[in-house]
N, CA and C atoms of all chains as a GROMACS GRO file, in nm:
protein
  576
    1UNK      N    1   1.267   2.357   0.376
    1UNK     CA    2   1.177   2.246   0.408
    1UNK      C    3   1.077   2.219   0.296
    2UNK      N    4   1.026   2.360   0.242
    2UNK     CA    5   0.961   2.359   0.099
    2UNK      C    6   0.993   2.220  -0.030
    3UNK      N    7   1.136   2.229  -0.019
    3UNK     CA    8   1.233   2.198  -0.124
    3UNK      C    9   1.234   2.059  -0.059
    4UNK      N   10   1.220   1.979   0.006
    4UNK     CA   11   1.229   1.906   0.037
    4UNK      C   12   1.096   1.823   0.057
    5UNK      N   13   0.995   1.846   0.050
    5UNK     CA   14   0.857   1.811   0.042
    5UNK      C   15   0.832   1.819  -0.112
    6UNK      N   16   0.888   1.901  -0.150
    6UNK     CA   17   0.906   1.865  -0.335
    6UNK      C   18   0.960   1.730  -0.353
    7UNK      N   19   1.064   1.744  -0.334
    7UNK     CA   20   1.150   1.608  -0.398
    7UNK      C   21   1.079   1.517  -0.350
    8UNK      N   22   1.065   1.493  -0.219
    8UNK     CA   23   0.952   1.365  -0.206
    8UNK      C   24   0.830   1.316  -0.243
    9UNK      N   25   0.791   1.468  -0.305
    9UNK     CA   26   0.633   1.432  -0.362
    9UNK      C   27   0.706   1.360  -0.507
   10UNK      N   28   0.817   1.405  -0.586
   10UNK     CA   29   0.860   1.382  -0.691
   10UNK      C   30   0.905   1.194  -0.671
   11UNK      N   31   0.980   1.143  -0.585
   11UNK     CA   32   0.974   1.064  -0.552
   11UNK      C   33   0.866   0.972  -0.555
   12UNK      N   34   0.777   1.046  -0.473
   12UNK     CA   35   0.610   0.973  -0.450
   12UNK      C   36   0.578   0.930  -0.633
   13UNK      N   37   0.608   1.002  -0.686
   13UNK     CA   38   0.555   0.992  -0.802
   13UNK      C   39   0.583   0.885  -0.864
   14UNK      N   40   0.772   0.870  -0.882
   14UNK     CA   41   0.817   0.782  -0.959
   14UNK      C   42   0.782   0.656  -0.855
   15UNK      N   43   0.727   0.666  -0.736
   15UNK     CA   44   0.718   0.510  -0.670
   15UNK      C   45   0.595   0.418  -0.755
   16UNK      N   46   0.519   0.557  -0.779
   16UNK     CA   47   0.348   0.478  -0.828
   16UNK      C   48   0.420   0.449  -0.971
   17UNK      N   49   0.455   0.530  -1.038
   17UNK     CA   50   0.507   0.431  -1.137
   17UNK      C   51   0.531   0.284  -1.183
   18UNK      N   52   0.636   0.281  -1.087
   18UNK     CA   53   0.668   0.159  -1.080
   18UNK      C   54   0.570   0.075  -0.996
   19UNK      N   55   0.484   0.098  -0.934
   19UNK     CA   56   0.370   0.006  -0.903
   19UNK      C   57   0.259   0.011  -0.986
   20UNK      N   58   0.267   0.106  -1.108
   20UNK     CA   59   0.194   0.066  -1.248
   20UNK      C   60   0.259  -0.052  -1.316
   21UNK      N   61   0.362  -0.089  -1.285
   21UNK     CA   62   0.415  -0.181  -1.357
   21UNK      C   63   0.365  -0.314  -1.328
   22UNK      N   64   0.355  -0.340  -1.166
   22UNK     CA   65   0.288  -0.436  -1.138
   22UNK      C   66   0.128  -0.449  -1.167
   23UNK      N   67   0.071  -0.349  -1.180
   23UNK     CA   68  -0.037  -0.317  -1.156
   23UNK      C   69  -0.110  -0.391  -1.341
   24UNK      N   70  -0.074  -0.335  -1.433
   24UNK     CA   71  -0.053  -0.386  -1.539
   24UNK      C   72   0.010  -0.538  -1.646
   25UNK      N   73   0.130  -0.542  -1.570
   25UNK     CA   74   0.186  -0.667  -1.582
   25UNK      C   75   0.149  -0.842  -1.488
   26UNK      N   76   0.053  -0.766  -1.376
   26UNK     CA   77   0.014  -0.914  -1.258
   26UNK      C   78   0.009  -0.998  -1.296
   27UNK      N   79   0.021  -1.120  -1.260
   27UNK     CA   80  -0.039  -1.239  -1.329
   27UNK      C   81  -0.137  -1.263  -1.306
   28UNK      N   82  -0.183  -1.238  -1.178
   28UNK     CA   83  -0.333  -1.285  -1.118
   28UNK      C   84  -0.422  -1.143  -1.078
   29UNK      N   85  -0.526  -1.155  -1.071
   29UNK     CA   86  -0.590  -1.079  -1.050
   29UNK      C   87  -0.597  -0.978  -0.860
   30UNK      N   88  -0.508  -1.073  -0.803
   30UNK     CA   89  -0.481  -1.045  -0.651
   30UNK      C   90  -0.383  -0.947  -0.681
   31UNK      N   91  -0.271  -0.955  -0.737
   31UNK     CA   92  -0.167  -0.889  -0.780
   31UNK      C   93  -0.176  -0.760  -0.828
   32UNK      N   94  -0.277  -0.779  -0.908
   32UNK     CA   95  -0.298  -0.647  -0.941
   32UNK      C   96  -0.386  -0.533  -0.845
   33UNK      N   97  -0.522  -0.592  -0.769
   33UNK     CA   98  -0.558  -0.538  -0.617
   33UNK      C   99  -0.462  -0.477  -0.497
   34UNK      N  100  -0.338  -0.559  -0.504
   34UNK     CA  101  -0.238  -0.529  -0.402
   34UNK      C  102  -0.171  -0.363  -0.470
   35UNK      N  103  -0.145  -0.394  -0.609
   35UNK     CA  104  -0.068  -0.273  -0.658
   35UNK      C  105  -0.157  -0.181  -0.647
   36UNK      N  106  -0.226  -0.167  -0.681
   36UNK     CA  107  -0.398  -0.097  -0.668
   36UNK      C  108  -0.437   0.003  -0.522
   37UNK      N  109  -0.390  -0.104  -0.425
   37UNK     CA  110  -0.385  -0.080  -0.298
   37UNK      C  111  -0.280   0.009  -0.262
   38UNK      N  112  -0.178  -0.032  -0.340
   38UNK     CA  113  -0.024   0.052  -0.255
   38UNK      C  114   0.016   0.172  -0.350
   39UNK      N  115  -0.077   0.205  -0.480
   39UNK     CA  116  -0.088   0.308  -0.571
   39UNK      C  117  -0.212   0.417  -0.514
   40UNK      N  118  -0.261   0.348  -0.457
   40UNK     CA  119  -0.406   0.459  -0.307
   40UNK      C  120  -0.340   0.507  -0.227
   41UNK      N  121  -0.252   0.383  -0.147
   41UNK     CA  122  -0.216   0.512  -0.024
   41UNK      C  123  -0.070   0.603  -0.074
   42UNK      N  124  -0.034   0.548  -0.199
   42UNK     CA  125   0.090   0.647  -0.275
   42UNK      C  126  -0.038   0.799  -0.276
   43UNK      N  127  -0.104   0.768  -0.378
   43UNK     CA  128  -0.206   0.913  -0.362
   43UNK      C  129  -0.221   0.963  -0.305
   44UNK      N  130  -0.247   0.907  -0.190
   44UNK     CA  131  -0.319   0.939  -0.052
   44UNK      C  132  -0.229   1.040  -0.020
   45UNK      N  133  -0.064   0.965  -0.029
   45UNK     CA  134   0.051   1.087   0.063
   45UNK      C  135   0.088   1.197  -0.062
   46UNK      N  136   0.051   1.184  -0.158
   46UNK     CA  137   0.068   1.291  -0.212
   46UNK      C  138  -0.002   1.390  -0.200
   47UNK      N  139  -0.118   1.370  -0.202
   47UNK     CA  140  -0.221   1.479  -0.203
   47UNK      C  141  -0.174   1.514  -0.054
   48UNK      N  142  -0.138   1.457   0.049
   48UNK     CA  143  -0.116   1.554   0.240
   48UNK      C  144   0.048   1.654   0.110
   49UNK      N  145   0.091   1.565   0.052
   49UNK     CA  146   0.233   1.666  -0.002
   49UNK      C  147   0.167   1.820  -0.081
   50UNK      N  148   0.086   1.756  -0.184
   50UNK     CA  149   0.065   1.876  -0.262
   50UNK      C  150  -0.021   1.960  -0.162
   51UNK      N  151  -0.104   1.940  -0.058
   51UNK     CA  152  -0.132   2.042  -0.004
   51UNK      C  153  -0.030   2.108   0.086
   52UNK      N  154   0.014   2.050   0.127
   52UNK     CA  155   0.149   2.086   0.232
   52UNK      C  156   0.222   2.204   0.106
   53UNK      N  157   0.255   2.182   0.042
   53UNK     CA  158   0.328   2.306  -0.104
   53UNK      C  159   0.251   2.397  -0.141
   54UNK      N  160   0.102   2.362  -0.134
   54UNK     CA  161   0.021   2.508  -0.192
   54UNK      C  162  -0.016   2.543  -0.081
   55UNK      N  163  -0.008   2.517   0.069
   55UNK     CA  164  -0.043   2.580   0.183
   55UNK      C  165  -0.183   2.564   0.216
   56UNK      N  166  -0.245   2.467   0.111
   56UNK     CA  167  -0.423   2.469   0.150
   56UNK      C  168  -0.453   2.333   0.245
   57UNK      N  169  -0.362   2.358   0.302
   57UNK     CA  170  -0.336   2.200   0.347
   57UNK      C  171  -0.465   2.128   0.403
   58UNK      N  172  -0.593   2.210   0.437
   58UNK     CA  173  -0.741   2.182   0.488
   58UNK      C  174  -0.807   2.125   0.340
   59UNK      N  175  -0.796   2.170   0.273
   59UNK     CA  176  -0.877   2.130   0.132
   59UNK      C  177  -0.844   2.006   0.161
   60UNK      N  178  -0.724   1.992   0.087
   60UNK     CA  179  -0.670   1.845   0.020
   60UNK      C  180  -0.654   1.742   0.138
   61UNK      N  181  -0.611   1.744   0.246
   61UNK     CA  182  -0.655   1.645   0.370
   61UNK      C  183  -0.760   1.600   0.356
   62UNK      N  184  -0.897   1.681   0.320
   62UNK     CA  185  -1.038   1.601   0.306
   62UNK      C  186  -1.047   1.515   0.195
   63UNK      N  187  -0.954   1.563   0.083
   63UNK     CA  188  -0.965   1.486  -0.058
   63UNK      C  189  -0.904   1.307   0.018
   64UNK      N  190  -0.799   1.332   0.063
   64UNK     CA  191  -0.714   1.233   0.129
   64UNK      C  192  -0.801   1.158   0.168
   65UNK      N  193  -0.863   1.174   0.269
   65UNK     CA  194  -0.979   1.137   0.334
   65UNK      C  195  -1.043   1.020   0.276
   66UNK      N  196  -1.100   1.109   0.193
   66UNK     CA  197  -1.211   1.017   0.080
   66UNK      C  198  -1.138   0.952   0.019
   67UNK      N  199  -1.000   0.918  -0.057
   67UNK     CA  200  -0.979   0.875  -0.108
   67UNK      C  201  -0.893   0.723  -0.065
   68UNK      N  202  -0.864   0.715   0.103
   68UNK     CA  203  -0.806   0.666   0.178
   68UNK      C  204  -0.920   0.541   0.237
   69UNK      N  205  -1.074   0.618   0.216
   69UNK     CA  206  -1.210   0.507   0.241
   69UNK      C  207  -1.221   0.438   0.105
   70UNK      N  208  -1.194   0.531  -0.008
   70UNK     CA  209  -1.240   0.455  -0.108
   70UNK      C  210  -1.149   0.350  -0.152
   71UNK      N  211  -1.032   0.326  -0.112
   71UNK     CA  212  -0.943   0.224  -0.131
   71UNK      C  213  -0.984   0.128  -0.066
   72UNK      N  214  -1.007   0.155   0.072
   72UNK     CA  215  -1.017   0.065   0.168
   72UNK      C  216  -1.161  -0.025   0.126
   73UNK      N  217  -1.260   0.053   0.080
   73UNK     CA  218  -1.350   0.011   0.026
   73UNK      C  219  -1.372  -0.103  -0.113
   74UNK      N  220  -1.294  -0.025  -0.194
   74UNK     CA  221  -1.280  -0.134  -0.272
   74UNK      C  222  -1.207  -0.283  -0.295
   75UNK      N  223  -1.101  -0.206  -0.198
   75UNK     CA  224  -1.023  -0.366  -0.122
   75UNK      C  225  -1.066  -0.463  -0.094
   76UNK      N  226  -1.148  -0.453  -0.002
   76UNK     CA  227  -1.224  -0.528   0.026
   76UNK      C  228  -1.344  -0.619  -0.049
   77UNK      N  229  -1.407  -0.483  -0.133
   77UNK     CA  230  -1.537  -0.574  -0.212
   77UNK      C  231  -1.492  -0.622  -0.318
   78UNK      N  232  -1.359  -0.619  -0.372
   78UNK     CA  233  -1.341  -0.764  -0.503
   78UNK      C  234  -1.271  -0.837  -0.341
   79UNK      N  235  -1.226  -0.820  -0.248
   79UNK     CA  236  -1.186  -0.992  -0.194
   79UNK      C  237  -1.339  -1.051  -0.149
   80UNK      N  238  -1.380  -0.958  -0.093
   80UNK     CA  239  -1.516  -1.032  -0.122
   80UNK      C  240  -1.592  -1.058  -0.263
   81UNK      N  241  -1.580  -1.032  -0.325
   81UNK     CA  242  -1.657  -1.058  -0.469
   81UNK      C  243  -1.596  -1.221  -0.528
   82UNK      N  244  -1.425  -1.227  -0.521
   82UNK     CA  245  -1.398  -1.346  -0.566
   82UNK      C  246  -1.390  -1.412  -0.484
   83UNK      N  247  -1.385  -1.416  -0.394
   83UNK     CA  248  -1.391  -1.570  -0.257
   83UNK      C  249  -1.523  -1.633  -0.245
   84UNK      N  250  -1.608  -1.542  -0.306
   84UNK     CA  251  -1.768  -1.587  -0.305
   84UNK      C  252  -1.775  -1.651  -0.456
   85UNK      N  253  -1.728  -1.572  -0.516
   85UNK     CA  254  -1.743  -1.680  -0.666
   85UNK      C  255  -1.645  -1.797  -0.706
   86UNK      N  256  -1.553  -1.810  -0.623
   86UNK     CA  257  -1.454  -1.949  -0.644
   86UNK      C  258  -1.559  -2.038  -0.534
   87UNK      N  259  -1.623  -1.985  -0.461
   87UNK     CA  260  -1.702  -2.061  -0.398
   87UNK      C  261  -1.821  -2.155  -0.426
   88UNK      N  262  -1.883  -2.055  -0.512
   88UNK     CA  263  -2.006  -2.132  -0.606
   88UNK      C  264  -1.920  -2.237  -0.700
   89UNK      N  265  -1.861  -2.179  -0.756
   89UNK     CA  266  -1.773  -2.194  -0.912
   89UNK      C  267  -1.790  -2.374  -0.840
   90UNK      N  268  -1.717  -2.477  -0.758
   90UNK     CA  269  -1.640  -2.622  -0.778
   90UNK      C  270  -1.830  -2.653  -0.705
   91UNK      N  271   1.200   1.203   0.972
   91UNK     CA  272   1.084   1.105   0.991
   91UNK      C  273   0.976   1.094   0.835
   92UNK      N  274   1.014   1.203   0.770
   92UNK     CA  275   0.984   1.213   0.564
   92UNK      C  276   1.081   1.139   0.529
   93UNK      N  277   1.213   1.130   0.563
   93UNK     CA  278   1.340   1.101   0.466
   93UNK      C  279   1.299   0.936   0.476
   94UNK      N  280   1.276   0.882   0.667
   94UNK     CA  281   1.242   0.722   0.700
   94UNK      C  282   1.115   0.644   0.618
   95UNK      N  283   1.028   0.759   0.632
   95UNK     CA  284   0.911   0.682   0.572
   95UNK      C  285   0.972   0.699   0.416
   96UNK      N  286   0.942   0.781   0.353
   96UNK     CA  287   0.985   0.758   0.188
   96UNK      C  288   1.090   0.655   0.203
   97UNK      N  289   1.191   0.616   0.271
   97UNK     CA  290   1.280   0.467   0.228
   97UNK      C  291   1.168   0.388   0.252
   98UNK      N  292   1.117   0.354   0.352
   98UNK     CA  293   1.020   0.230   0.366
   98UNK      C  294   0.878   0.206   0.221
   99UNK      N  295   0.855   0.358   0.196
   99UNK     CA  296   0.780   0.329   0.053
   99UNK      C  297   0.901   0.264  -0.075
  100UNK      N  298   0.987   0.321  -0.072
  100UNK     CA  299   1.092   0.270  -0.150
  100UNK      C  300   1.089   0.077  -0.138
  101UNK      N  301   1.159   0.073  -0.039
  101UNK     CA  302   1.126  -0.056   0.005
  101UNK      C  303   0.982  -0.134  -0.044
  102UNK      N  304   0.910  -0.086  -0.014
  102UNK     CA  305   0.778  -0.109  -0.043
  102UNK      C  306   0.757  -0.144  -0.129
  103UNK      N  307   0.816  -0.098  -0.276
  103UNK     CA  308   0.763  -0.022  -0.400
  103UNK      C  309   0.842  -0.165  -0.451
  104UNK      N  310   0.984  -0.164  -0.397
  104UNK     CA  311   1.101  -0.223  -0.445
  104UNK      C  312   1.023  -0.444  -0.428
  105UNK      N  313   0.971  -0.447  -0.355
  105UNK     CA  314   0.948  -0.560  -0.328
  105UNK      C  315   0.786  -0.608  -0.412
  106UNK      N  316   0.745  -0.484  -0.395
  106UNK     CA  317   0.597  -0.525  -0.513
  106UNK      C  318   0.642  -0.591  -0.644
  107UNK      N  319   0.740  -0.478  -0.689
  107UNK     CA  320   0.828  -0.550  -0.838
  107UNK      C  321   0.861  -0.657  -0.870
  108UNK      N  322   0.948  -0.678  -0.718
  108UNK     CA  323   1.077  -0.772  -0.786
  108UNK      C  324   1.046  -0.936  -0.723
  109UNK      N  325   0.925  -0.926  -0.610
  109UNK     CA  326   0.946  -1.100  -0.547
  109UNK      C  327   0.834  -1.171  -0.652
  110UNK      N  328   0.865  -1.280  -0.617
  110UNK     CA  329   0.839  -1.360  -0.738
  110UNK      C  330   0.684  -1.401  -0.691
  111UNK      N  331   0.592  -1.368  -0.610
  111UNK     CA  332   0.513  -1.457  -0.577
  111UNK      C  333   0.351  -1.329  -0.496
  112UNK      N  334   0.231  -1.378  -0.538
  112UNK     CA  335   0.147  -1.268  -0.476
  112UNK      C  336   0.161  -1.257  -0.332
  113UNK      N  337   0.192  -1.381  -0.227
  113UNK     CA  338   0.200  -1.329  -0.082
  113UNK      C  339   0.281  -1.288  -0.053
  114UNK      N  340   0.395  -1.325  -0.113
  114UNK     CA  341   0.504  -1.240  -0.056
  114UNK      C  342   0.503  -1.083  -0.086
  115UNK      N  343   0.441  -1.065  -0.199
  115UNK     CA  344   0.388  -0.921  -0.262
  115UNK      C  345   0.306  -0.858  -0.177
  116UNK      N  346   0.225  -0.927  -0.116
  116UNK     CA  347   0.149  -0.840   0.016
  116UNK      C  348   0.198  -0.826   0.111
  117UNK      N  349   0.282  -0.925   0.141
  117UNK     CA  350   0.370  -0.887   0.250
  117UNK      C  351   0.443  -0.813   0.230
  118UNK      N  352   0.508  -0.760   0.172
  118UNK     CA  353   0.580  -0.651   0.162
  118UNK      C  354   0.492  -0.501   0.156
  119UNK      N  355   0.388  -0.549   0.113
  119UNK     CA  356   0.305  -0.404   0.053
  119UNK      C  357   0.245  -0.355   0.220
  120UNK      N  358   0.165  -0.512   0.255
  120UNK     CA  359   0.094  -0.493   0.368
  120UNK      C  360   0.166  -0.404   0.462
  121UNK      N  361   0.271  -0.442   0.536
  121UNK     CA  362   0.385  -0.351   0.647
  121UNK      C  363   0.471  -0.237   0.623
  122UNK      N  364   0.559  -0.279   0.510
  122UNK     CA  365   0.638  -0.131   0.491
  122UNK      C  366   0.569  -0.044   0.452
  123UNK      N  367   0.454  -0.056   0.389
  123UNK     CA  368   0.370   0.035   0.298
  123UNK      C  369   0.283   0.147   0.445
  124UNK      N  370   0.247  -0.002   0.503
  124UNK     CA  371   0.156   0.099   0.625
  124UNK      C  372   0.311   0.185   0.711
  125UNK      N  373   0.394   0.134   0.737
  125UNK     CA  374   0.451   0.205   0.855
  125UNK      C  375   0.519   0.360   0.732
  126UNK      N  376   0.538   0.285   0.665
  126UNK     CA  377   0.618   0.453   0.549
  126UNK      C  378   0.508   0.543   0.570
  127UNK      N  379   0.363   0.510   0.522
  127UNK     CA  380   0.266   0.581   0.522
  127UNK      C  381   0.223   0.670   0.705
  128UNK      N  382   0.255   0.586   0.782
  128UNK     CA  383   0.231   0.650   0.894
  128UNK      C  384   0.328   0.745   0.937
  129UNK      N  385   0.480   0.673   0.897
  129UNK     CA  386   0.582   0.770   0.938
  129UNK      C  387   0.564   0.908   0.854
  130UNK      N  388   0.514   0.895   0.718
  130UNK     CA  389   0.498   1.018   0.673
  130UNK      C  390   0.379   1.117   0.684
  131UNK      N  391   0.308   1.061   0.740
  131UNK     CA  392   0.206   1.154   0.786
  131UNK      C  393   0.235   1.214   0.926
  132UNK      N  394   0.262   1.152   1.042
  132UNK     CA  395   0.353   1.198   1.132
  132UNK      C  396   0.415   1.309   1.073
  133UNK      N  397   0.540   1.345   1.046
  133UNK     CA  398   0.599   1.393   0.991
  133UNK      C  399   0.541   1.518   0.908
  134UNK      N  400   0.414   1.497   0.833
  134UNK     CA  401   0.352   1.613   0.773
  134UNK      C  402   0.266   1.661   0.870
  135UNK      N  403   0.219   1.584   0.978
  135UNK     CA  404   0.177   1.662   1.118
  135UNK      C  405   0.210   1.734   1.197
  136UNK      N  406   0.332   1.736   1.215
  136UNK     CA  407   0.433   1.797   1.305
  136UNK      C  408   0.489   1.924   1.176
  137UNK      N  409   0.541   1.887   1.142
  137UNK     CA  410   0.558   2.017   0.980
  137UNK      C  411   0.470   2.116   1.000
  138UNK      N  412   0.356   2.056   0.951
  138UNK     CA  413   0.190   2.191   0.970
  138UNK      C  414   0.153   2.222   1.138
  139UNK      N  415   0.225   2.213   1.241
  139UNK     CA  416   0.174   2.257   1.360
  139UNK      C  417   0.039   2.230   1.400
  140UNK      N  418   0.020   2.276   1.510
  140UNK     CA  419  -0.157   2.246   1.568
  140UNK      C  420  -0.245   2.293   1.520
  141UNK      N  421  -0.311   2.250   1.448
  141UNK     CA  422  -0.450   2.289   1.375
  141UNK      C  423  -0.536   2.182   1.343
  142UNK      N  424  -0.650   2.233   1.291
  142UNK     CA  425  -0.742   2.129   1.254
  142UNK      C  426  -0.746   2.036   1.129
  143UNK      N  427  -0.582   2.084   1.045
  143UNK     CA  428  -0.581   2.015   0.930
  143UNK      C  429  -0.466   1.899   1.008
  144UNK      N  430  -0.346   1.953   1.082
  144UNK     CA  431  -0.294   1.814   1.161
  144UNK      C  432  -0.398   1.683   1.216
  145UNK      N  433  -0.488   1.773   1.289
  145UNK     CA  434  -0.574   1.688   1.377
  145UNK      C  435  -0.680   1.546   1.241
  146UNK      N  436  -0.633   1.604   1.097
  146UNK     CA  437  -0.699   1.549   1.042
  146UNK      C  438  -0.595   1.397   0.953
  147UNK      N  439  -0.473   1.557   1.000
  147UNK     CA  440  -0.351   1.417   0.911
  147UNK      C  441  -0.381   1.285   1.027
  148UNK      N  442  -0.350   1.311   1.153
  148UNK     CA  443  -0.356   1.217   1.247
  148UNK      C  444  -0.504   1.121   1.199
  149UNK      N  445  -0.599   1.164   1.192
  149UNK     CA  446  -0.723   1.078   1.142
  149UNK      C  447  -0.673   0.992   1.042
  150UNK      N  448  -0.635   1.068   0.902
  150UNK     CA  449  -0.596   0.948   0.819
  150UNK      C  450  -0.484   0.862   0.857
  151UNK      N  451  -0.425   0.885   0.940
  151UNK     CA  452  -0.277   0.792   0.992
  151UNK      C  453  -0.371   0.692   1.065
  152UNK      N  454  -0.492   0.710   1.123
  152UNK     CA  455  -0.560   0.626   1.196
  152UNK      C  456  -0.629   0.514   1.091
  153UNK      N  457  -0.725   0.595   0.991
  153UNK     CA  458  -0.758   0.530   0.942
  153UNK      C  459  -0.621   0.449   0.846
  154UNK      N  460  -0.553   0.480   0.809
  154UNK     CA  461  -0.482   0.345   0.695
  154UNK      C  462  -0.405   0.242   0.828
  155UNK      N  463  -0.352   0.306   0.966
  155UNK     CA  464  -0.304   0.210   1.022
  155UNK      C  465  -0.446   0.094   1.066
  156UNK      N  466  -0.549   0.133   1.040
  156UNK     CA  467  -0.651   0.005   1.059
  156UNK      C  468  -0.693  -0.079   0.910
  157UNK      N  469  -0.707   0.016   0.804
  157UNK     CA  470  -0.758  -0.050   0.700
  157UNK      C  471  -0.669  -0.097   0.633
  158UNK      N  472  -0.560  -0.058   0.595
  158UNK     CA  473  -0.470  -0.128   0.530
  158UNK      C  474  -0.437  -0.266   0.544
  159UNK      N  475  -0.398  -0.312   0.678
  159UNK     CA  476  -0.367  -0.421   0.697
  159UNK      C  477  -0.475  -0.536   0.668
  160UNK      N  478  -0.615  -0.456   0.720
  160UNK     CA  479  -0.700  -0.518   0.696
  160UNK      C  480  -0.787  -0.574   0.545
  161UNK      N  481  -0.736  -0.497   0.493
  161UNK     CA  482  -0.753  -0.440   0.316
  161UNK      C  483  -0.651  -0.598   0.317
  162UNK      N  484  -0.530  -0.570   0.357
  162UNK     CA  485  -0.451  -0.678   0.251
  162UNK      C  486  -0.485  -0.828   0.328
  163UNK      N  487  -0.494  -0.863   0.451
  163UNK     CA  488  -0.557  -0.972   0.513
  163UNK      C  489  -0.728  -0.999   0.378
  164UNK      N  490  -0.774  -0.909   0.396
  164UNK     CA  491  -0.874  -0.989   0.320
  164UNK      C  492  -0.840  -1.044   0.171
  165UNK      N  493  -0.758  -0.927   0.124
  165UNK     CA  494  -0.725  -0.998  -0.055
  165UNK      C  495  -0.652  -1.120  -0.029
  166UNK      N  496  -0.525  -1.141   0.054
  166UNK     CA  497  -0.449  -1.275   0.073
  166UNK      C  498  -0.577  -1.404   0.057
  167UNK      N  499  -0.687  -1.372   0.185
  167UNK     CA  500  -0.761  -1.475   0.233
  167UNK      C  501  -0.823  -1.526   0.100
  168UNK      N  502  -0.852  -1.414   0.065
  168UNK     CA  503  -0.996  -1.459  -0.069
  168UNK      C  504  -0.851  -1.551  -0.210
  169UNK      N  505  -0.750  -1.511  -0.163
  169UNK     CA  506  -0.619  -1.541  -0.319
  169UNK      C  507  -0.601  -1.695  -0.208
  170UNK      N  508  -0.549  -1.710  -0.124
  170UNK     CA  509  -0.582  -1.834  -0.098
  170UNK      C  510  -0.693  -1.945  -0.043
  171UNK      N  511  -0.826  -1.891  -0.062
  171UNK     CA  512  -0.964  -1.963  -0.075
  171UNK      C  513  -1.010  -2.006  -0.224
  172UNK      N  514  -0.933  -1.898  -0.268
  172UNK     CA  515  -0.959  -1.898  -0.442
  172UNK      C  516  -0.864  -2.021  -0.548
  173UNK      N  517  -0.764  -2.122  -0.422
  173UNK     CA  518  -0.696  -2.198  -0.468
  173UNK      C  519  -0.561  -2.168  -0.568
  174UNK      N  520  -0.489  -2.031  -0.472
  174UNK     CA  521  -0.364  -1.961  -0.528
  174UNK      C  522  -0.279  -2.055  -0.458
  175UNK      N  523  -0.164  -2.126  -0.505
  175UNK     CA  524  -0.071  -2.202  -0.460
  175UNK      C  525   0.020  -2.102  -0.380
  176UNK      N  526   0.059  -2.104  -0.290
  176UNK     CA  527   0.203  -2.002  -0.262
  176UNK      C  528   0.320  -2.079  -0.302
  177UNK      N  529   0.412  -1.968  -0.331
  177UNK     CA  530   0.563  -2.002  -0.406
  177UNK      C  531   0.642  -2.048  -0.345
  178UNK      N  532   0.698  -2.182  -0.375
  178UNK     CA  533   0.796  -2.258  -0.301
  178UNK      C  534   0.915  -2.247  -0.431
  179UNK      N  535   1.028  -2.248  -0.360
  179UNK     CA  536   1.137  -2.240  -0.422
  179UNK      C  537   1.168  -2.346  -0.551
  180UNK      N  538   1.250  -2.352  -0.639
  180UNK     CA  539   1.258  -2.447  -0.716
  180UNK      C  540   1.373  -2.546  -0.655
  181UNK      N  541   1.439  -2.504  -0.627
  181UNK     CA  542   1.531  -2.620  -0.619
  181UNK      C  543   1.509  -2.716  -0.465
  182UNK      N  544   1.370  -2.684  -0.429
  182UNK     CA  545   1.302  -2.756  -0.309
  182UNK      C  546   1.235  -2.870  -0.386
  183UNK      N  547   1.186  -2.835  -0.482
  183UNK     CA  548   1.138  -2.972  -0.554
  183UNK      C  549   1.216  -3.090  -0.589
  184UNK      N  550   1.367  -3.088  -0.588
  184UNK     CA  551   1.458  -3.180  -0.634
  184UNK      C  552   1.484  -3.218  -0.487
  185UNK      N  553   1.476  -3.134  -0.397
  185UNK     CA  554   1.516  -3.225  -0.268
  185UNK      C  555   1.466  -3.180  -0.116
  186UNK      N  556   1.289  -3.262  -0.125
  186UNK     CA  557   1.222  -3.218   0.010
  186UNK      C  558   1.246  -3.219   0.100
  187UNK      N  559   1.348  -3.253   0.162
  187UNK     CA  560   1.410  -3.273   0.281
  187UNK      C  561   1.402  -3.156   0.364
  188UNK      N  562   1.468  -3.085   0.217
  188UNK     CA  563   1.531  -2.909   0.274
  188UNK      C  564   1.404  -2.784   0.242
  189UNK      N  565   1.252  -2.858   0.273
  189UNK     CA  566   1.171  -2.773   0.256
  189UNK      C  567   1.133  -2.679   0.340
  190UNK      N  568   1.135  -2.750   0.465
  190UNK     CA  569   1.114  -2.687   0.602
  190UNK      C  570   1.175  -2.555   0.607
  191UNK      N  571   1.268  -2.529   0.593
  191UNK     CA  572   1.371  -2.448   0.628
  191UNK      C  573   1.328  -2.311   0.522
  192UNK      N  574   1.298  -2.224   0.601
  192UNK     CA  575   1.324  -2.097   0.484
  192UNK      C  576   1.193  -2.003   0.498
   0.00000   0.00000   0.00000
């Protein structure tokens, strides 16, 4: 079961990859927030993986944690940041 | 219920890339992304047995099944307040008839 929570964290890995690609290449600035977004909760399940493999599985759940608000957090404050400034902007 | 969710991140991952357009890009990110993510925490809950680090996977399964969706509802809103066109096909422009549809 070990061996198998490997390969998927390995997996996990090459997924964010390829959502660096978007993440880098966007055209718009939304595009790149979305990849942004789906490269957090990629983290997010890695870190429940890598603790799940080193057995500290209490540590790194809390890292998860925080890092699962801070996405959510920032998500939000650029959609709020640019919907308010295309707003002034015309 | 690891093997289901990792396809649905797959999926996930696979549609951020390849559709041509930012909503459809959230849409894909928005749903498969949350349910892969839930199925795999499930899954790493049940793995680690009853304890207070499950009781915590279940928390974050709580929290992304609320924020996520909500996370990508707000970027869409602000990408189309911000005067983002959504992607209509090309060969709808040569003949509106057949716009409806699709």
């Amino acid at each position: 079961m070990t061996t198998l929570v490997l390969y998927l964290a390995v997996l996990l890995a090459l997924l964010m990859a390829a959502s660096m690609y978007r993440l880098i290449k966007g055209p718009t600035i939304f595009d790149r927030m979305v990849a942004a977004g789906a490269m957090g909760t990629k983290s997010l399940l890695l870190l429940a993986f890598v603790g799940f493999l080193y057995g500290r599985t209490d540590v790194f759940v809390d890292l998860a944690i925080a890092y699962g608000l801070l996405n959510f957090i920032s998500a939000i404050v650029v959609a709020k940041y640019f919907e308010r400034r295309r707003e002034e902007a015309p | 219920m690891l093997l289901l969710g990792a396809a649905f991140l797959v999926l996930a991952t696979l549609g951020i890339v390849r559709l041509p357009d930012f909503f459809t890009r959230a849409h894909a990110m928005g749903k498969s992304e949350t349910l892969g993510a839930i199925l795999i925490l499930v899954g790493l809950a049940v793995l680690n047995g009853l304890s207070l680090a499950s009781f915590k996977l279940v928390l974050i399964l709580i929290l992304i099944a609320v924020a996520n969706p909500v996370a990508t509802h707000a970027l869409v809103r602000a990408a189309l307040r911000s005067g983002l066109a959504p992607w209509v096909r090309k060969t709808h422009d040569q003949a509106p008839d057949s716009r409806g549809q699709g």
